[in-house]
Backbone as JSON Lines, residues from 0, in Angstrom:
{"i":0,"aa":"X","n":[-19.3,-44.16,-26.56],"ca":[-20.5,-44.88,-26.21],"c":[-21.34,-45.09,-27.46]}
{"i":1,"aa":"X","n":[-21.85,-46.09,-27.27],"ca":[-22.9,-46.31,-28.83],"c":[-24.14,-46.1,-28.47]}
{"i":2,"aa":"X","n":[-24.57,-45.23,-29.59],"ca":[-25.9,-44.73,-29.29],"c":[-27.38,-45.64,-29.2]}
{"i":3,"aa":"X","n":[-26.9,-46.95,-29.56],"ca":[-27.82,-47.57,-29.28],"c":[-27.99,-48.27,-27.83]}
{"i":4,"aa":"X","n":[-26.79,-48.34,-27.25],"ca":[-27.27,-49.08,-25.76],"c":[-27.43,-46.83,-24.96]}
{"i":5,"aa":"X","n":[-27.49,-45.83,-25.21],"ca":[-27.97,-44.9,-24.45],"c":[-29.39,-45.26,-24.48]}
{"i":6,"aa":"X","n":[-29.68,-44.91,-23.09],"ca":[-31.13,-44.43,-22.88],"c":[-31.47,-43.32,-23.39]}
{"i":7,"aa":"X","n":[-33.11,-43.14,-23.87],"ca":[-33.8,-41.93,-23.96],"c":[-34.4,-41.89,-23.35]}
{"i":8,"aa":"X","n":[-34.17,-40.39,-22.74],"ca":[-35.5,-39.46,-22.03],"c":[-36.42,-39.18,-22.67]}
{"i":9,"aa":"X","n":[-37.49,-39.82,-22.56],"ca":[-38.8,-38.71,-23.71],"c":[-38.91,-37.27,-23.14]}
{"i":10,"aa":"X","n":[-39.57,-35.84,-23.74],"ca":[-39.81,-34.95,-23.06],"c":[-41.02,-35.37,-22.24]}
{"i":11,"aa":"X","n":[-41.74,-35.9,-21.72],"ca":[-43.01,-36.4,-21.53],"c":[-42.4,-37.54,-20.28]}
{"i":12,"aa":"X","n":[-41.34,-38.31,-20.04],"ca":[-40.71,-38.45,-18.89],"c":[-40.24,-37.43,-18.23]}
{"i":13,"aa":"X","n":[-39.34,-36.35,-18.62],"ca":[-38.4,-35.33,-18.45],"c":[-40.08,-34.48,-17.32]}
{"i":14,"aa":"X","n":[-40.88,-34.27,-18.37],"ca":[-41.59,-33.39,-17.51],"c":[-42.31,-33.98,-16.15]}
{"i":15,"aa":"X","n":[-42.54,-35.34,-16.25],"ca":[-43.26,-35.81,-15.35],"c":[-41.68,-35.81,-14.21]}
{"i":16,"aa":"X","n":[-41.18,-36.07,-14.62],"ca":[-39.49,-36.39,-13.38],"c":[-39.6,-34.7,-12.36]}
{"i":17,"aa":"X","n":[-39.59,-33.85,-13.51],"ca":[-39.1,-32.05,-12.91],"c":[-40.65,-31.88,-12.66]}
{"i":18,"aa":"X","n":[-42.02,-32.33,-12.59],"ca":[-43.24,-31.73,-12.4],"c":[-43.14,-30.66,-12.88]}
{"i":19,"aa":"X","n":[-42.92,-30.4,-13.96],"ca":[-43.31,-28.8,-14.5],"c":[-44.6,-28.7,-14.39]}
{"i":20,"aa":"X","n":[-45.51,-29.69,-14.97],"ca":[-46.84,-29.27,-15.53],"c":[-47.49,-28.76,-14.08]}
{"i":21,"aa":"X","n":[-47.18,-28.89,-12.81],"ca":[-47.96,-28.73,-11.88],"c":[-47.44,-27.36,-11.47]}
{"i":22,"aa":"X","n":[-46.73,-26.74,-12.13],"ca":[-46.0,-25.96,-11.9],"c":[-46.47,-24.39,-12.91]}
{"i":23,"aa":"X","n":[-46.88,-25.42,-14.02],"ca":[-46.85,-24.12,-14.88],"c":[-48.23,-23.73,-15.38]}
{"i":24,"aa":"X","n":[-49.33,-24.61,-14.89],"ca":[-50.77,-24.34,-14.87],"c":[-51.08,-23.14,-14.58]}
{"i":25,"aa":"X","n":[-50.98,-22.27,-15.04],"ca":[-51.69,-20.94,-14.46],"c":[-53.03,-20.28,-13.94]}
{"i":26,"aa":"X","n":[-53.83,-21.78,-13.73],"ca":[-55.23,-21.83,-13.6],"c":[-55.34,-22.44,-12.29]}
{"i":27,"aa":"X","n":[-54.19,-23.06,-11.98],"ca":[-53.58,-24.12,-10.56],"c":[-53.19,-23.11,-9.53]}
{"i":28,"aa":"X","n":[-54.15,-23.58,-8.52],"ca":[-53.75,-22.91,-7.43],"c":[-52.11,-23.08,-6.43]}
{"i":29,"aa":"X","n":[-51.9,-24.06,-7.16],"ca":[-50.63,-24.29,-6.55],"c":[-49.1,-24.17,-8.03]}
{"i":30,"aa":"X","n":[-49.85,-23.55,-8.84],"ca":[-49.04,-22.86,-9.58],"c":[-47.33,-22.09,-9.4]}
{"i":31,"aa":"X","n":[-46.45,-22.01,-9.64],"ca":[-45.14,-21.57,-8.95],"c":[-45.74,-20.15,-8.91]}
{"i":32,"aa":"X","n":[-46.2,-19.3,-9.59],"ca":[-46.04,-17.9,-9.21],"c":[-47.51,-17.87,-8.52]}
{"i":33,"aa":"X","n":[-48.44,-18.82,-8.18],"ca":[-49.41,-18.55,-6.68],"c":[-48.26,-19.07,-5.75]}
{"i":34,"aa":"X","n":[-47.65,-19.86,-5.68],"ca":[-46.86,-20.07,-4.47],"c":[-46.12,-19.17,-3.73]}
{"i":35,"aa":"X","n":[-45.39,-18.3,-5.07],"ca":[-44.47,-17.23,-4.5],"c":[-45.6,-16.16,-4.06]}
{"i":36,"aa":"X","n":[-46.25,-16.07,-4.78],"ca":[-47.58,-14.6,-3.8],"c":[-47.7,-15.24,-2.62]}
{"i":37,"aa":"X","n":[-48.06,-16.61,-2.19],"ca":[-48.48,-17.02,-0.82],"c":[-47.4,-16.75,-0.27]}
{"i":38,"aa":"X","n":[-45.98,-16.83,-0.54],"ca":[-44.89,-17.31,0.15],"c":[-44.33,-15.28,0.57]}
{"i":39,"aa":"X","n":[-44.83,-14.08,-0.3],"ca":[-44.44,-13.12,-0.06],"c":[-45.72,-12.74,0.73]}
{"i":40,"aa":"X","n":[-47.41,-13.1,0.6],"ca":[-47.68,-12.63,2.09],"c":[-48.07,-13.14,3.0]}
{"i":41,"aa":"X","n":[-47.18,-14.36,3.35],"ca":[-46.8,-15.15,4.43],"c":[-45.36,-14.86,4.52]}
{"i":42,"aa":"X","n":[-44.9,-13.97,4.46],"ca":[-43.48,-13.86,4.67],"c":[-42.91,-13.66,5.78]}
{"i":43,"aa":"X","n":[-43.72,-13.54,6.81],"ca":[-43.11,-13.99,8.4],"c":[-43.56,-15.21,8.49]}
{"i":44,"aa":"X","n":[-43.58,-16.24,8.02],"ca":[-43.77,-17.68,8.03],"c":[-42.71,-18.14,7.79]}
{"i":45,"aa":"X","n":[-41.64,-17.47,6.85],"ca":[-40.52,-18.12,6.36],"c":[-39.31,-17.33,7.11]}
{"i":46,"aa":"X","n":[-38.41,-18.18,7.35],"ca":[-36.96,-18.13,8.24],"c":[-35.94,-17.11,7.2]}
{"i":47,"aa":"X","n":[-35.27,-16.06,6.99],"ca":[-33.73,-16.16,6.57],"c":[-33.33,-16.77,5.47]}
{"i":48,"aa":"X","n":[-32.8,-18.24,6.19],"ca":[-32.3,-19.09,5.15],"c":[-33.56,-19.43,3.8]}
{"i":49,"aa":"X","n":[-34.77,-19.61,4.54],"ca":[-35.55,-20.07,3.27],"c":[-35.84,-18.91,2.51]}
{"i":50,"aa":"X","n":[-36.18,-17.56,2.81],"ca":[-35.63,-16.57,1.5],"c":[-34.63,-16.27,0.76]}
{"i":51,"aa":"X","n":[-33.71,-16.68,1.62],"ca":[-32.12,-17.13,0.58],"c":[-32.4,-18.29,-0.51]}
{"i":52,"aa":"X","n":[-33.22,-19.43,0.5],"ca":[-33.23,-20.66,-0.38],"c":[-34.0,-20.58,-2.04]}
{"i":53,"aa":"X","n":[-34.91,-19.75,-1.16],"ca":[-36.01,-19.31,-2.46],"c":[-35.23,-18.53,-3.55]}
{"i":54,"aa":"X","n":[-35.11,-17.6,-2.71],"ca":[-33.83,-16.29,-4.1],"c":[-33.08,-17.21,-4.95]}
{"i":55,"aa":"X","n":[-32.28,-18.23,-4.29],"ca":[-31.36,-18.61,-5.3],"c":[-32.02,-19.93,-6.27]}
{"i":56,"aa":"X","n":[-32.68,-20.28,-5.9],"ca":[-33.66,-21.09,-7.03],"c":[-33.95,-20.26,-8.02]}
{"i":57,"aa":"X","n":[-34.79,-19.07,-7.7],"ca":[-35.43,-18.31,-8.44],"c":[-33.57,-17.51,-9.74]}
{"i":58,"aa":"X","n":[-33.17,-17.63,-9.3],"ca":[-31.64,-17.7,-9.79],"c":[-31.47,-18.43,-11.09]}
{"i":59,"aa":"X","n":[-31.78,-19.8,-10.41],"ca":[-31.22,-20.46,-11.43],"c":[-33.05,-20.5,-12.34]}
{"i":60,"aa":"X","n":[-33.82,-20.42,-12.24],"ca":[-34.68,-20.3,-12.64],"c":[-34.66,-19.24,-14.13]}
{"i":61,"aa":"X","n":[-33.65,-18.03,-13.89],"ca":[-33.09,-16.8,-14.33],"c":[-32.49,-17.39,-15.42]}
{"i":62,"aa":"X","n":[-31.88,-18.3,-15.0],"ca":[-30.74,-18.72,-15.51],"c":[-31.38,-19.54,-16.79]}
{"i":63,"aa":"X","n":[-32.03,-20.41,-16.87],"ca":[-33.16,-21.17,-17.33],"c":[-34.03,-20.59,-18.77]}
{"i":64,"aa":"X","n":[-33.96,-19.17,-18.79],"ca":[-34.98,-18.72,-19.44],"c":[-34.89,-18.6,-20.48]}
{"i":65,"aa":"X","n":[-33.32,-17.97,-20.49],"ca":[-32.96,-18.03,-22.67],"c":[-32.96,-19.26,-23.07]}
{"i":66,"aa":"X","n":[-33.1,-20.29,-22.19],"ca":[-33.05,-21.92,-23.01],"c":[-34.3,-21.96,-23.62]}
{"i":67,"aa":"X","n":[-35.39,-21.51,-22.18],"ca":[-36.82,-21.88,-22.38],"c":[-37.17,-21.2,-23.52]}
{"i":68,"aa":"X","n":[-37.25,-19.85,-23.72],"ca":[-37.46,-19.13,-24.73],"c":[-36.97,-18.99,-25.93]}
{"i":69,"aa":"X","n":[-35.94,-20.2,-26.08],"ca":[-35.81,-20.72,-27.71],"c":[-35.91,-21.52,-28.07]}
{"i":70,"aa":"X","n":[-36.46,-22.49,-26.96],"ca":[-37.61,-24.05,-27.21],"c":[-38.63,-23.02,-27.66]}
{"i":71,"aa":"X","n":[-39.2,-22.3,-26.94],"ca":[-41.07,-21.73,-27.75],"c":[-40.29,-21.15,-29.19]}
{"i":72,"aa":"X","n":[-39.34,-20.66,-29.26],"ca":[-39.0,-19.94,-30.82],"c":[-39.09,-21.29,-31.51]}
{"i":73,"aa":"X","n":[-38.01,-22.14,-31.62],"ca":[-38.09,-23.18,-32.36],"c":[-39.2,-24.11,-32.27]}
{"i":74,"aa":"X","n":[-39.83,-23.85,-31.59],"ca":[-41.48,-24.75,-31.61],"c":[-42.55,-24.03,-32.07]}
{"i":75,"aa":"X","n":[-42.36,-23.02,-32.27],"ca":[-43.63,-21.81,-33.03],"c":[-42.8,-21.67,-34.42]}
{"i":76,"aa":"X","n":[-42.0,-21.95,-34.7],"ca":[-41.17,-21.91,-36.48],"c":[-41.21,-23.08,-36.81]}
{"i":77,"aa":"X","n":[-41.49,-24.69,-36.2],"ca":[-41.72,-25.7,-36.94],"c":[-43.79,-25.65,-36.93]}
């Protein structure tokens, strides 16, 4: 493929596509880790499957982290 007919993703599309930023506000009440406090004490609100559903997000979320954490290395060394 020639790199000129690929598309680019800006990071700045990328984030608006995955909503991180609404995600990672820590000042946001609808923040991912206020969600999970609401979601553990409301936890007879949620079924079985959706604590499975949740666990395994939070999985790949796991999964996610040595990437994330050598974007901040290589962005705090440039």
């Amino acid at each position: 493929m020639n790199a000129n007919n690929d598309e680019i993703i800006s990071q700045a599309d990328l984030d608006e596509l995955l909503r991180i930023n609404e995600f990672i506000e820590s000042h946001d009440e609808h923040s991912l880790v206020a969600e999970l406090k609401q979601a553990i004490l409301d936890s007879g609100k949620l079924e079985l499957s959706q604590w499975q559903g949740l666990r395994e997000q939070i999985r790949e979320i796991e999964q996610l982290i040595p990437h994330i954490d050598l974007i901040i290395k290589l962005k705090q060394e440039s």
